[in-house]
C-alpha positions in Angstrom: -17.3 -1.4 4.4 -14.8 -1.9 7.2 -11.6 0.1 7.8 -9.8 -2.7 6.7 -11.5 -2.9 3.5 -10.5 0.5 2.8 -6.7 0.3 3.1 -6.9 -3.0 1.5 -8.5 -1.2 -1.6 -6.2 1.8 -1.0 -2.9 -0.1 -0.6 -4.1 -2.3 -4.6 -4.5 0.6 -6.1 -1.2 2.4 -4.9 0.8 -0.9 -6.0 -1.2 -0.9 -9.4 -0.5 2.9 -9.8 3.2 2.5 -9.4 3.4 -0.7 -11.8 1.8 2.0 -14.1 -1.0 -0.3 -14.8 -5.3 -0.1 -15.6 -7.8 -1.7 -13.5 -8.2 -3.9 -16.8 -4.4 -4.8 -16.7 -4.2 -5.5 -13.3 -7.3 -7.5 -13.3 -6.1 -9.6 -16.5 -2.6 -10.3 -14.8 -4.4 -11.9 -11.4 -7.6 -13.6 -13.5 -10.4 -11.5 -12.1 -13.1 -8.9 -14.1 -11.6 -5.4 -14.1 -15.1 -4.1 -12.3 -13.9 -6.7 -9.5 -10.7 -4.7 -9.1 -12.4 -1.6 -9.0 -15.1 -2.4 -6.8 -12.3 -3.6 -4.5 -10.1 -0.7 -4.7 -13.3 1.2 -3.5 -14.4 -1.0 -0.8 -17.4 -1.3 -2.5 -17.1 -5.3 -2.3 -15.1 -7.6 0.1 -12.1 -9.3 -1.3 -11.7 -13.1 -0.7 -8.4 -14.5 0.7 -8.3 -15.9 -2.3 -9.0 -12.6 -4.6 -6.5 -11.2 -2.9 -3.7 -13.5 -3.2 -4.3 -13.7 -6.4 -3.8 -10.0 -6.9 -0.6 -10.0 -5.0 0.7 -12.4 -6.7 0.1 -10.1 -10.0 1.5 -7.8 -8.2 4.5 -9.4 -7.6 4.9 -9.8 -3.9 3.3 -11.9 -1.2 0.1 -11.4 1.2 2.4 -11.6 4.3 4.5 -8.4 2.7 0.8 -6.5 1.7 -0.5 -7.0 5.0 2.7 -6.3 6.4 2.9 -2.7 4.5 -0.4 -2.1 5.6 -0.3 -2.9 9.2 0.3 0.0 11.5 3.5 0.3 13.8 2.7 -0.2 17.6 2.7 2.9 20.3 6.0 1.8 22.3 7.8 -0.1 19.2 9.7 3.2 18.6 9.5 6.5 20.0 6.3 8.4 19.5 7.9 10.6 16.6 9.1 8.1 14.6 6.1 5.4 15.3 3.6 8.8 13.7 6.4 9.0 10.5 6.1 5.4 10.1 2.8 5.2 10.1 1.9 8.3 7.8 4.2 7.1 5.3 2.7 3.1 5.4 -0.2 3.7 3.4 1.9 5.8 0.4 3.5 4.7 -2.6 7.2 3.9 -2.7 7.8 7.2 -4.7 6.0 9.4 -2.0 8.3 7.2 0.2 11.0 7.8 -1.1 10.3 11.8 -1.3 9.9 11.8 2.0 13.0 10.0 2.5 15.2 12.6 0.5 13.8 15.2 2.2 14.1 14.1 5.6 18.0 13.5 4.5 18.0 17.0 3.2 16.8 18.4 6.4 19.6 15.9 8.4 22.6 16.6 6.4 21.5 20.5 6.6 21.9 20.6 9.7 25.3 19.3 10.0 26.7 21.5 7.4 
């Protein structure tokens, strides 16, 4: 499958990881077969637009903020540094996030101490 098709499957199954929930649950919740989600979540099938607003919307949040939290930051939008944190913390979950987030502030206020 395409690049695409592999964070698409990637990003699901972080969001349905951190929701706490099965392949089964998830799949219930949007009205599709479980072996659907999974097949996604390996990019072992293409997802219609429709699949996948459907599973966004189980998911609780919209296709423009799943494509948006899956979309890489431009070269030039920020400085190189930040643009390669950004984008190695896009495809995470929100708790690996947020880890990374402490510990950046940890190594910040550190420094000023």
């Amino acid at each position: 499958m395409s690049n695409l098709m592999d964070i698409i499957g990637v990003r699901i199954r972080s969001l349905r990881k951190e929701k706490g929930w099965s392949q089964e649950e998830l799949a219930e919740r949007a009205g599709l077969h479980f072996t659907y989600i999974g097949k996604i979540e390996r990019s072992e099938h293409k997802v219609t637009i429709e699949s996948l607003e459907k599973v966004t919307r189980a998911l609780g949040i919209s296709l423009e903020e799943f494509f948006h939290l899956i979309q890489p930051i431009r070269e030039g939008t920020f400085n190189d540094t930040l643009t390669k944190i950004l984008n190695s913390l896009l495809n995470r979950s929100i708790d690996d996030q947020k880890k990374a987030l402490h510990l950046i502030e940890f190594v910040l206020n550190w420094k000023d101490e």
